[in-house]
VOSETI-471519 format. One record per residue (C-alpha): x, y, z; residue number from 0; residue in one letter. Coordinates in steps of 0.05 Angstrom, whole numbers. Layout:
% VOSETI-471519
ATOM        u        v        w   seq   type
ATOM        X        Y        Z   NUM      a
...
//
This chain:
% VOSETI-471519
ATOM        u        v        w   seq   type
ATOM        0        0        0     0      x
ATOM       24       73      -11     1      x
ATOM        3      141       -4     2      x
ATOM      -17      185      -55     3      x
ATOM      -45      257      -56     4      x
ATOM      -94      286     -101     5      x
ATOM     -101      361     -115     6      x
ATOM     -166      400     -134     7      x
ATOM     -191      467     -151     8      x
ATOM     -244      490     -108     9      x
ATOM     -291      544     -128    10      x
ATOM     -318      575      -64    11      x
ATOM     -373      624      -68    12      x
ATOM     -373      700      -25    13      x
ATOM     -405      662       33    14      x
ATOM     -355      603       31    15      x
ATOM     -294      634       25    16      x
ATOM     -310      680       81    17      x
ATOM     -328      620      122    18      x
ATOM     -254      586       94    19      x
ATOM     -224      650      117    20      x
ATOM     -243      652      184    21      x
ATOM     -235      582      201    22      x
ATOM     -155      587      172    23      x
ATOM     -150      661      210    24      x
ATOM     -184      616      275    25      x
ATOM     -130      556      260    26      x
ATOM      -74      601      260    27      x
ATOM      -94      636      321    28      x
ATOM     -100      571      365    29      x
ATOM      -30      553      336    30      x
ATOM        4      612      356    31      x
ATOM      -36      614      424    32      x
ATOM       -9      541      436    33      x
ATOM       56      562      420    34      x
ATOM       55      625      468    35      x
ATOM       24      569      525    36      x
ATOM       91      533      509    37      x
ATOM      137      576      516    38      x
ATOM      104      617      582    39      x
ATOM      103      545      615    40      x
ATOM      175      530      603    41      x
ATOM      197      604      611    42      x
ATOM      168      607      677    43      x
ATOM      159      544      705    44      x
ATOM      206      498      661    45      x
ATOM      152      461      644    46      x
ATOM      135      417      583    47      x
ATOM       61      420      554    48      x
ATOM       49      369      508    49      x
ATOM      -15      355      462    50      x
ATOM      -58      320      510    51      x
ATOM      -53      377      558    52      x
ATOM      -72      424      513    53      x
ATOM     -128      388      468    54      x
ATOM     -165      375      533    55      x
ATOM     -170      447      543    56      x
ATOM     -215      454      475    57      x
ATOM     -279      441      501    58      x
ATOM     -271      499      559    59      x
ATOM     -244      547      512    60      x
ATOM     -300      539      465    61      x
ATOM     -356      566      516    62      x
ATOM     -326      631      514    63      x
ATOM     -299      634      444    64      x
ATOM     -354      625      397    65      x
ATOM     -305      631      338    66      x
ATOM     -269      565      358    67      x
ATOM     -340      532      372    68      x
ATOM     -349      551      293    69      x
ATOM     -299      498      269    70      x
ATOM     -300      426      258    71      x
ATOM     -271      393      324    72      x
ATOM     -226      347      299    73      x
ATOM     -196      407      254    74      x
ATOM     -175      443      315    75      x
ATOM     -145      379      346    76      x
ATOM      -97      370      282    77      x
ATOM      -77      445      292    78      x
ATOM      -47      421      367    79      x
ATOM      -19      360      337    80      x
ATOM       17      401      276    81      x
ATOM       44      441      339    82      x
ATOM       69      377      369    83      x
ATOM      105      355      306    84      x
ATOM      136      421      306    85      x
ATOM      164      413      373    86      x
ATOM      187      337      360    87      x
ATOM      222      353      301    88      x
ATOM      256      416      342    89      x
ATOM      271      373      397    90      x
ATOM      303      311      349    91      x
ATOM      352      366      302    92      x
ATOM      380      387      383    93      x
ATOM      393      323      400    94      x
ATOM      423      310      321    95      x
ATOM      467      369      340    96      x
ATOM      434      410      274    97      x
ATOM      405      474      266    98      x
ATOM      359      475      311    99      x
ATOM      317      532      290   100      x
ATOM      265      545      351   101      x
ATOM      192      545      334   102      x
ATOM      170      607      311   103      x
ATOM       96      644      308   104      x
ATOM       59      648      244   105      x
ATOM       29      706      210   106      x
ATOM      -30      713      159   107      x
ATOM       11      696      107   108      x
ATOM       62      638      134   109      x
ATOM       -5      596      154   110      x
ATOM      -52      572       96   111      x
ATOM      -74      502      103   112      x
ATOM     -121      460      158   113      x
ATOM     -136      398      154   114      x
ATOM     -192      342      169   115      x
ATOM     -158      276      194   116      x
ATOM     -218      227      198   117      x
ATOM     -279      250      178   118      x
ATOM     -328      311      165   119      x
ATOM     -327      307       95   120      x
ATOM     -361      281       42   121      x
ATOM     -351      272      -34   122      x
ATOM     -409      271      -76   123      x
ATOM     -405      312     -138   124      x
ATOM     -389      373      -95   125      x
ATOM     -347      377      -30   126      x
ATOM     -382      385       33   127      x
ATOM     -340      405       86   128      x
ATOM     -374      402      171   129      x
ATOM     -388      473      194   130      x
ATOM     -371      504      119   131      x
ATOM     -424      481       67   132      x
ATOM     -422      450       -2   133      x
ATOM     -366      472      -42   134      x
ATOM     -363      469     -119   135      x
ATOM     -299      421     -146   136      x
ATOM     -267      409     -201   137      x
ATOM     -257      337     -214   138      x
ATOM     -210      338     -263   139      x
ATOM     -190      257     -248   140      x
ATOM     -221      211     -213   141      x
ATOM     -200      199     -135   142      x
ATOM     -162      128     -129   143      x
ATOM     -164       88      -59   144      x
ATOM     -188      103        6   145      x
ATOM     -191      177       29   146      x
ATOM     -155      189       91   147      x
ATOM     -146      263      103   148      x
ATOM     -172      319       73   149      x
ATOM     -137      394       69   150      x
ATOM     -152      456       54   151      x
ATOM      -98      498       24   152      x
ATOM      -97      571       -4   153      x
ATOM      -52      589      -52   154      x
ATOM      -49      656      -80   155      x
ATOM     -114      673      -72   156      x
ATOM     -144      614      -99   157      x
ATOM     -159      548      -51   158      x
ATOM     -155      477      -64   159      x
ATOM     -163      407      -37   160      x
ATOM     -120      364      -21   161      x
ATOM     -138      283       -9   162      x
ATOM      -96      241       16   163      x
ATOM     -100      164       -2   164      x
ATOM      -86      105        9   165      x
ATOM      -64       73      -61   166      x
ATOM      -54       -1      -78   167      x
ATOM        9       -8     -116   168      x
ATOM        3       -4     -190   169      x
ATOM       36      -57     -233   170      x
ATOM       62      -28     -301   171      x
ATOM       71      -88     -357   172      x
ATOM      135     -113     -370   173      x
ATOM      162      -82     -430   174      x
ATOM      233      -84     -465   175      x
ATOM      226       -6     -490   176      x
ATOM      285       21     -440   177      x
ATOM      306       84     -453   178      x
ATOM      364      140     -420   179      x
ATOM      350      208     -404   180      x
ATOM      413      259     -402   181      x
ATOM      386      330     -372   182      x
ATOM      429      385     -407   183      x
ATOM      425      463     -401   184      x
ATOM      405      476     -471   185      x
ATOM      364      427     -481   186      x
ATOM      313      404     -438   187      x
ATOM      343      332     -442   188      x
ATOM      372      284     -495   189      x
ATOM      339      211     -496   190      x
ATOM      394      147     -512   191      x
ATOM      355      132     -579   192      x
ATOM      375      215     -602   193      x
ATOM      316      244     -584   194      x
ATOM      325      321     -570   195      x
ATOM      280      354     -523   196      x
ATOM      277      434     -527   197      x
ATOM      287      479     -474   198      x
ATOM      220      528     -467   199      x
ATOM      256      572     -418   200      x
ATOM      189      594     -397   201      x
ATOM      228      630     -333   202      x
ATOM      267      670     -384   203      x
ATOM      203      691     -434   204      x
ATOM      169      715     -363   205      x
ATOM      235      758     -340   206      x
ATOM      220      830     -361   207      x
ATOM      138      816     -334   208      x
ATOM      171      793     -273   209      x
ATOM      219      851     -274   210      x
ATOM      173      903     -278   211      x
ATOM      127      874     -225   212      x
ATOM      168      876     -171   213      x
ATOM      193      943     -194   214      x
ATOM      122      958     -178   215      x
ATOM      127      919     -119   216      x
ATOM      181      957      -95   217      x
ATOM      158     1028     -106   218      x
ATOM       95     1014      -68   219      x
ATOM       87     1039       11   220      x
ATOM       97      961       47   221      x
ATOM       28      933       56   222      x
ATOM       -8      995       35   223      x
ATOM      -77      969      -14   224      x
ATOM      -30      985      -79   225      x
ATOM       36      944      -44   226      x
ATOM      -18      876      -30   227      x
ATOM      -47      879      -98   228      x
ATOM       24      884     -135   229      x
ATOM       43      828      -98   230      x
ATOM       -7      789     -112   231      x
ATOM       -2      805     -197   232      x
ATOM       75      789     -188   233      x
ATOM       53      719     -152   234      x
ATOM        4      705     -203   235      x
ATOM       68      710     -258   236      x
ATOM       99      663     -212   237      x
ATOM       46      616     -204   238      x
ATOM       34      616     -289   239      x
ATOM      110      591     -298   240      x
ATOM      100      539     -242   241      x
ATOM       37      514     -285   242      x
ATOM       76      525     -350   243      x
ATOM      144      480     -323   244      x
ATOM       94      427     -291   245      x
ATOM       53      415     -352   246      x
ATOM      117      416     -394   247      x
ATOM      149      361     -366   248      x
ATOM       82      322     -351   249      x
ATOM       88      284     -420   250      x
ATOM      159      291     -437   251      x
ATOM      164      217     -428   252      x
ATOM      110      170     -450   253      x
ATOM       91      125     -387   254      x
ATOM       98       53     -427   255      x
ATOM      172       75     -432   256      x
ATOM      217       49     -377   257      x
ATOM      280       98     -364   258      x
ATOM      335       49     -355   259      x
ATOM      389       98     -326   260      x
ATOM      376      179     -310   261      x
ATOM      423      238     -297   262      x
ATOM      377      279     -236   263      x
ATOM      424      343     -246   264      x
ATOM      420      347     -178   265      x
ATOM      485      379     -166   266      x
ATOM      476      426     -229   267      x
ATOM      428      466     -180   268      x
ATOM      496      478     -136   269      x
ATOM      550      496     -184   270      x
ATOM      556      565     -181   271      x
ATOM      551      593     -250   272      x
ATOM      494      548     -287   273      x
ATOM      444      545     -219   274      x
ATOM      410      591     -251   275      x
ATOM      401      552     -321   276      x
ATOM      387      487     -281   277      x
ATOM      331      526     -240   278      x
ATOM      305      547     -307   279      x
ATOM      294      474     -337   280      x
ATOM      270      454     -270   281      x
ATOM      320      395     -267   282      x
ATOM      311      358     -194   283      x
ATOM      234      368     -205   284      x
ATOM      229      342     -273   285      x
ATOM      266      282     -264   286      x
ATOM      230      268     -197   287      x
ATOM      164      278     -229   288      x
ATOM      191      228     -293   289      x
ATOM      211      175     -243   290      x
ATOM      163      175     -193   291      x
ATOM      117      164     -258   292      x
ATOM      145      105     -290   293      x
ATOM      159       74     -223   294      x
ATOM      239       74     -223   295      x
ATOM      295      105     -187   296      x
ATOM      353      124     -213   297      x
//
């Protein structure tokens, strides 16, 4: 069995995206709250909090925040527990002797995702989320296995759905139609039967838009109504040659076709001079993407 996560366009009405809003801005303020309980405890006390302790303390805060009595229950439970991983994983890079990098607060724009872990959802031609409503989707392929967790993410404006599921493995037919792929700089790669892939250097035909958006971006007074909606045209470039690269290298190789040996360019991304032409092709993503579809690693 593996996991596998499926991505959808959501299409919110005024009413529903309010209601998305306030239950992210309500998530995010329980996180940082939890966070501030942590901290005062061990600050003052030296004394560890730990998700139990805190969960438990739900149902009291609810009588007297009706904002928090607004969301799904179990929603505000995995906000606690995404605190706890937090504090794990700070606790294990320590003891690793890494950089440890202390858990920090998160502001509107550093928290855009909450999630259902069990249930309070439904899938049924539209997607009807507890405490939220019915909430047009775009199906563009069908969901495979069993859902286990659903999330809601906002990105740029725009929000989507995340499902997370629990895939049997799929078996691809044997097949004697091996081919290596050789990533270059200016060419998008070179196949081992000759076949030349262009570069579309879609970074590089977006430069002088991008350019003269954050120009714009920088002229403006910081998060005055003109400085927000700059930003958000210059992510919206940003997020057209992330769609551009990803549905580039979607079909570059056909999925009968079994790559027998790949180059990842991984270190191309590190060497100085030509990062910036590996970035460009998208090299570690594109080859990930290739071999996580046709099953092989390299």
């Amino acid at each position: 069995m593996s996991r596998l996560t499926f991505k959808y366009r959501l299409y919110p009405n005024r009413q529903q995206r309010e209601k998305l809003q306030a239950t992210l801005d309500v998530c995010r303020e329980l996180y940082n709250a939890g966070l501030q309980e942590r901290r005062d405890a061990w600050s003052s006390h030296r004394k560890s909090i730990g998700y139990l302790a805190q969960a438990n303390q739900l149902r009291d805060i609810k009588t007297v925040r009706e904002d928090l009595a607004a969301v799904y229950s179990q929603v505000l439970q995995d906000v606690l527990r995404r605190l706890d991983k937090t504090f794990q994983s700070f606790f294990l890079r320590v003891k690793r002797g890494q950089k440890a990098g202390f858990p920090r607060f998160r502001s509107n724009g550093r928290y855009d995702s909450f999630t259902y872990p069990q249930a309070g959802f439904r899938l049924n031609g539209r997607l009807s989320l507890s405490k939220i409503g019915d909430i047009k989707i775009k199906l563009h392929r069908p969901v495979k296995g069993q859902i286990k967790t659903l999330t809601i993410k906002r990105e740029n404006g725009f929000w989507y759905v995340c499902f997370s599921c629990v895939v049997e493995p799929e078996v691809l037919p044997t097949n004697d139609q091996a081919v290596g792929i050789d990533v270059g700089l200016n060419s998008f790669a070179v196949l081992s039967d000759g076949t030349e892939i262009t570069n579309p250097r879609w970074y590089q035909q977006m430069q002088k838009r991008l350019g003269r958006a954050q120009r714009h971006v920088a002229r403006r007074k910081k998060f005055s109504k003109r400085w927000k909606k700059a930003v958000r045209l210059l992510a919206k470039m940003h997020r057209k040659v992330f769609h551009q690269r990803h549905d580039f290298r979607a079909p570059v190789v056909p999925r009968h076709r079994q790559p027998l040996r790949s180059d990842r360019s991984g270190g191309l991304e590190r060497a100085g001079p030509v990062s910036w032409a590996a970035f460009e092709i998208g090299a570690r993503c594109s080859m990930g993407g290739i071999l996580c579809k046709t099953g092989v690693q390299s």
